[in-house]
Each structure stands twice: as structure tokens, then as C-alpha cells.
N, C-alpha and C positions, 0 to 999 in steps of 0.2 A: 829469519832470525828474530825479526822483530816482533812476528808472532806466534813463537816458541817464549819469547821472555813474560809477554802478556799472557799466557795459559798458565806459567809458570809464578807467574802473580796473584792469578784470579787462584790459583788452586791453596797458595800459600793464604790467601784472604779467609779461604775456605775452612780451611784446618785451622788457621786461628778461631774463626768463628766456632766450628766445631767445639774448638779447647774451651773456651768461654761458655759457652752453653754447658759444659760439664760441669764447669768448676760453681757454674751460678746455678744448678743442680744440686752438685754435693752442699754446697753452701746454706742451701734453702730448705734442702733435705733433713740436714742431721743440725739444725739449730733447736729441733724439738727433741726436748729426754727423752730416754727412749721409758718404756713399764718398770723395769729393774732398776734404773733410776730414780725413778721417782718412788716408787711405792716400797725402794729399801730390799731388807731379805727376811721382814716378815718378824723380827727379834722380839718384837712388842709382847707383851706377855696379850694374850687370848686375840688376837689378829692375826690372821694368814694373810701371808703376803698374795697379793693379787686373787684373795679368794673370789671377786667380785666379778672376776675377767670372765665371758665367755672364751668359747674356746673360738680360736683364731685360725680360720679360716684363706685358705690361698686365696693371695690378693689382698685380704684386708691389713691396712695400714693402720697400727694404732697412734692416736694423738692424746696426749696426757696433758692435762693444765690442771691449776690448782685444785685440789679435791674431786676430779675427777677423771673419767678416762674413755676415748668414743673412739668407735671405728663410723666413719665417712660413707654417706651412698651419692658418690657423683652422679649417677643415675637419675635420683631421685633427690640432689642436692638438699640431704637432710641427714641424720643420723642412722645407720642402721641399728647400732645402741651405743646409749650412755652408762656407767657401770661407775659405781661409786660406793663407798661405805661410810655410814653414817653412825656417828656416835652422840652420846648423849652429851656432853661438852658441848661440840657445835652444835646442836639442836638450840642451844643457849647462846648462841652466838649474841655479839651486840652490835655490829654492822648494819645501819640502814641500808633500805633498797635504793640503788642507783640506776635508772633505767638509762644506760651505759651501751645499744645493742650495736653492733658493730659485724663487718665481717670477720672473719678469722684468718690470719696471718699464716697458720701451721696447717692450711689446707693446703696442699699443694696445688691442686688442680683448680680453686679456689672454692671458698664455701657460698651460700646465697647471700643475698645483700639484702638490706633496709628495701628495697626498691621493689625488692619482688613481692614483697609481703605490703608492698602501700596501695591502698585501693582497691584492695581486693574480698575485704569482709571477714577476712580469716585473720585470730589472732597469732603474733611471734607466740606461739607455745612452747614455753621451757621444757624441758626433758629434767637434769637436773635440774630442781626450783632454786631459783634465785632466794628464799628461804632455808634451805639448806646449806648455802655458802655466807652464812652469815658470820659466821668464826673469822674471819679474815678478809679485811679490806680488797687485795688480788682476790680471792676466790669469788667476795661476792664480783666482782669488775667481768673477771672472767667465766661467768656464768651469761655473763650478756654474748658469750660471741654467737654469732647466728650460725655457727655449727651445733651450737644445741637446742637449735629452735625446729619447731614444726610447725605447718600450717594448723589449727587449731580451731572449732565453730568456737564463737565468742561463749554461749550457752554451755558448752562444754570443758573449754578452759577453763572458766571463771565458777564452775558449778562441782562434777561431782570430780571431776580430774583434780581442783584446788584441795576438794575433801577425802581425796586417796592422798595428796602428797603430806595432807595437815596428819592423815592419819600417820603415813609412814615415821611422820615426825616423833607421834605418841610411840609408835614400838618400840624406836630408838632409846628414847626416854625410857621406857618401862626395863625393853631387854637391856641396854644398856649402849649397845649397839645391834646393826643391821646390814647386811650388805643388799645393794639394791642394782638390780640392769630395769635401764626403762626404755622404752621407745614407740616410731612407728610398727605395724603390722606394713610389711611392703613386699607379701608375697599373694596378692591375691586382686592384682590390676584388671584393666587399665585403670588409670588415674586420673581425674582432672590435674590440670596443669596451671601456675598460676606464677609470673612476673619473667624477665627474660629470659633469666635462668632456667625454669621451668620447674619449678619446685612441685611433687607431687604430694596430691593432697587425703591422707591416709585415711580410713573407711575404719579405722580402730586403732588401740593403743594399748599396750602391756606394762605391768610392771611383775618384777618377779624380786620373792623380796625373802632372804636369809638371815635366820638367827641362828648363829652357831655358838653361841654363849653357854656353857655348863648351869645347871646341869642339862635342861629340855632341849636339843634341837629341834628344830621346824619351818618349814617355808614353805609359802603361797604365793599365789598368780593372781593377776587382775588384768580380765579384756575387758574393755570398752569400747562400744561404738563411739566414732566421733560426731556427739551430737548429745543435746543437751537433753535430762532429764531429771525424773523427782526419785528412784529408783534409790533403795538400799546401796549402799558399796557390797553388802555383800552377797547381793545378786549377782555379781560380776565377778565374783568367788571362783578362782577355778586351780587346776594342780599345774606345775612349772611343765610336768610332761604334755599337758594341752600345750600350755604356753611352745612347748618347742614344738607342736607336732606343727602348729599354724605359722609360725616365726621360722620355722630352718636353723633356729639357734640354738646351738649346745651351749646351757647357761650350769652355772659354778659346777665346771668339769675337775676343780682341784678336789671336790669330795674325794672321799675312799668309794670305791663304786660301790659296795652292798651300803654303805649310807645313802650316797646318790641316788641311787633306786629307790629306797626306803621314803626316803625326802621327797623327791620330786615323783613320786607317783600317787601319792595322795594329802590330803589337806582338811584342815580343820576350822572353819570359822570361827568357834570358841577358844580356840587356843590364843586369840587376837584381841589387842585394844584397841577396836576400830574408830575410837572416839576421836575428834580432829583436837591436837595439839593448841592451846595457847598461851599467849605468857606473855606480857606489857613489859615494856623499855624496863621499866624498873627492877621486875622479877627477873628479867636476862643481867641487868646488869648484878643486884644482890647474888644472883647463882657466880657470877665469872669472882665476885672477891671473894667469896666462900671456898669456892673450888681450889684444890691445890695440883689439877691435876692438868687444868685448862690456861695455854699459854695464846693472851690476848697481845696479837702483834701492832708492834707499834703504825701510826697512820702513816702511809706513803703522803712524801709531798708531792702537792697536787702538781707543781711544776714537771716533775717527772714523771706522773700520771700522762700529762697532756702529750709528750714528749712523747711517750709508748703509743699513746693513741695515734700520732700523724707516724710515727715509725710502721704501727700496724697499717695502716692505711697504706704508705707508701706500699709496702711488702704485698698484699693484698693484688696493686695495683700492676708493682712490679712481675708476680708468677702471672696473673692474667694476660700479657704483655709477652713473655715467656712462651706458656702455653701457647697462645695465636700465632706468633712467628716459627716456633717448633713444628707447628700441623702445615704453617703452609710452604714450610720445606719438603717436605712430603719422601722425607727420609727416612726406611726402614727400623735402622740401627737407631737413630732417635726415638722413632713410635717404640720401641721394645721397651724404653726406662719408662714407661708411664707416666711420661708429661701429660 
């Protein structure tokens, strides 16, 4: 009897444990918006809602933070792509750079950390530029989470990769806006490997980048080797259809397909202002009083800045913690939710 009551305890321990684990799934799950969410239903006059979204893929999990939107490579604990659209507004932002870099909170499975990238000769490479999020004090903050970072050569981040994003900046500016997917190339391994997590370290980089603004459509690709050189940007010139034949990715599937095709099958260098973007504190700020169309949010206090950061941290620490105890339950019907 006595040990019928004790099975009958451990089983009840079990199922509560069970229930917990679900509820601090759902919990951890659905605290990120979801794309319809955040990006609205598109109302904005010359904006398509989620034009920017590749097409979404079984299994891929999208995570949306301020001004931008990524699906996750646990694999390769880095981004498979970041997907954002850029306007000339925030091209103007007036936000200094915070080097803020953090894990991210909305990875489930968790993202890399500070640690994997220390020591190792490779820079945090932004996906979305920290220059891009300058419209808004959260966006720039949230441009540091090291879910948009890549391993990076130092000669390459800081050389022609900085002069594709300055450019991006220029087209924004000129078309007015842009929609842009950038990321690693993460189908043509093996990889070196680099901090515990094991972050792979990508052999090239893309960006594929959309003007859908009246009257001219048009859009172009850019590969790069990861590795530094003196090279034109527009040697690295290439059509979205390379771009997907080497990536696996179906990039702005909301076209009408005979545009699609039209678009992403070939490309113009001269249709481009590939000149790199600049503009002094002063000239961003004279554009934001001018502007009647660009709304400059107020500054978050820093107390609740700090607040968010040890809350991130815990969260971070907490699914880590999750994840490990989940795997060495070694339960089926658990491994299926994709802890």
C-alpha cells in the first residue's frame, strides 16, 4: 500500500512537472508579437505590409523586434535572414550608437552570446546595421541582440560590407524607401566553428534589396566573400534569382508573380546610387524639425532600460535552463514542441 501511495506521488510530481513545463513554454513562446502584429495590415499609403518577409519556410520561427524581422539558424546559431524596410525618415534618424550587445531573450532555444564571439578574431557583424535603427532609441538598443549578429573578418565588416550598408542607406534616401533581407550564405559547409555555442562562421554574405516605389521598380543582390577587400560594390552585383539559387531562399514572394520574375531575374547597376550615405549630428537633426512626417520618440529612461536588460538576461538564462532539463528528460512528446 505504501508503495502504490509513493508511485502514486512520483507520478503526480510528474504531471505537475509536465504542466509547468508547458505553461513556461507557452509563456516564453507567445511573449514575442507575432508579423501581423507588428508590421499592421499594410494601410500606409506606398508600403506593403510584410513585403520584406521571405517566404516562410517549415520550421522557421519568425522573431520580430523594433524595425526589424529574422528567422533563427540554431544550427548555425546565427540568422538565417534579417528582413527589414528602410525609409528615408530613419535613414535620418538621430539616435547615437550604443554598443548595447546582448543575447536575445525571443530565442527560444537561445541565441549566441558575448562569449562566443570573444577571442576569437571575428567581429559581432550586424545583419541589420546599427545605423539603420537610428530613428528610435529601442530599435537602435535592439539591433545589438546577438541574434543579428554574424561572425564577421574584421577587414570585411568594417570595409566593403560597411560601404553596401552606407550604400543601402543612399537608396533609401534617394527611392524614398527600400525593402531589404540580408544575411549569412549557410548552405554550402562545413564551417569553422567558433565559442561554445558553436557559431558558424559564413564563406559569404547577401543582401537583396527592393524598390517598389512608383513610378520605376527594381531590385538587386549583393554576394560577398567574407573577407576583406579594395573591390568595387559593384563587382559583387548580382540578380535576387542568383541570390536564391545559392541561399535556398524565396525572397519578396508578396510580388504578383510575372513582376517577381521580371524583378528578380535580372539587374542593373545603373539604376543605383551606390554612393555610401552621410550626414553629421546636425544635418539628421535639422532633417527630423523639418520633416513633418518623421515621429522622433521620446528617450526611454534609463532606469527601465537597465530593468529590461537584467530581465533580458534572466529570460536568456531562464529558456537555457528549460532547454537542458527538457533534453535530459528524454521525453518524446516534449522533444516534438521544439524545446
Amino acid at each position: 500500500m505504501a508503495r502504490s501511495s509513493r508511485k502514486h506521488k512520483k507520478r503526480n510530481r510528474f504531471l505537475l512537472l509536465l504542466v509547468l513545463l508547458l505553461v513556461a513554454y507557452a509563456v516564453l513562446w507567445f511573449i514575442t508579437p507575432s508579423v501581423d502584429q507588428y508590421y499592421g495590415d499594410g494601410g500606409q499609403d506606398g508600403v506593403i505590409a510584410s513585403m520584406e518577409i521571405p517566404l516562410i519556410e517549415d520550421g522557421d520561427v519568425v522573431t520580430v523586434h523594433t524595425g526589424y524581422a529574422l528567422v533563427y539558424d540554431e544550427e548555425h546559431e546565427q540568422p538565417k535572414w534579417v528582413a527589414y524596410h528602410l525609409t528615408r525618415d530613419e535613414v535620418y534618424g538621430v539616435y547615437e550608437r550604443k554598443d548595447n550587445f546582448r543575447a536575445d531573450p525571443s530565442i527560444f532555444s537561445g541565441s549566441a552570446e558575448l562569449e562566443d564571439y570573444r577571442g576569437s578574431g571575428y567581429d559581432r557583424g550586424h545583419l541589420i546595421p546599427a545605423a539603420d535603427q537610428s530613428w528610435s532609441e529601442e530599435a537602435m538598443s535592439d539591433s545589438f541582440f546577438m541574434s543579428n549578429m554574424s561572425p564577421q573578418e574584421p577587414a570585411f565588416n568594417r570595409g566593403i560590407w560597411a560601404a553596401l550598408e552606407a550604400a543601402i542607406r543612399t537608396a533609401a534616401v534617394t527611392e524614398g524607401s527600400v525593402y531589404v533581407v540580408t544575411g549569412p550564405v549557410l548552405t554550402d559547409g562545413p564551417y569553422k566553428k567558433i565559442g561554445e555555442q558553436g557559431v558558424s562562421i559564413p564563406k559569404y554574405y547577401y543582401k537583396a534589396m527592393l524598390d517598389y516605389q512608383e513610378p520605376d521598380y527594381k531590385a538587386i543582390g549583393f554576394l560577398l566573400p567574407n573577407e576583406g577587400t579594395d573591390a568595387d560594390l559593384e563587382n559583387f552585383a548580382t540578380s535576387i534569382d542568383e541570390l536564391e539559387e545559392r541561399t535556398g531562399i524565396d525572397f519578396f514572394p508578396q510580388l504578383p508573380d510575372e513582376e517577381e520574375n521580371s524583378l528578380e531575374s535580372h539587374y542593373r547597376v545603373s539604376d543605383w546610387n551606390l554612393e555610401e550615405f552621410r550626414a553629421s549630428q546636425e544635418q539628421r537633426e535639422a532633417y527630423a524639425q523639418d520633416s513633418t512626417s518623421i515621429a522622433v520618440p521620446q528617450k526611454e529612461d534609463t532606469t527601465v532600460t537597465a530593468v529590461k536588460q537584467v530581465i533580458d538576461r534572466l529570460m536568456v538564462q531562464t529558456k537555457r535552463e528549460l532547454q537542458s532539463f527538457v533534453r535530459s528528460l528524454d521525453i518524446p512528446l516534449l522533444d516534438s514542441l521544439s524545446f
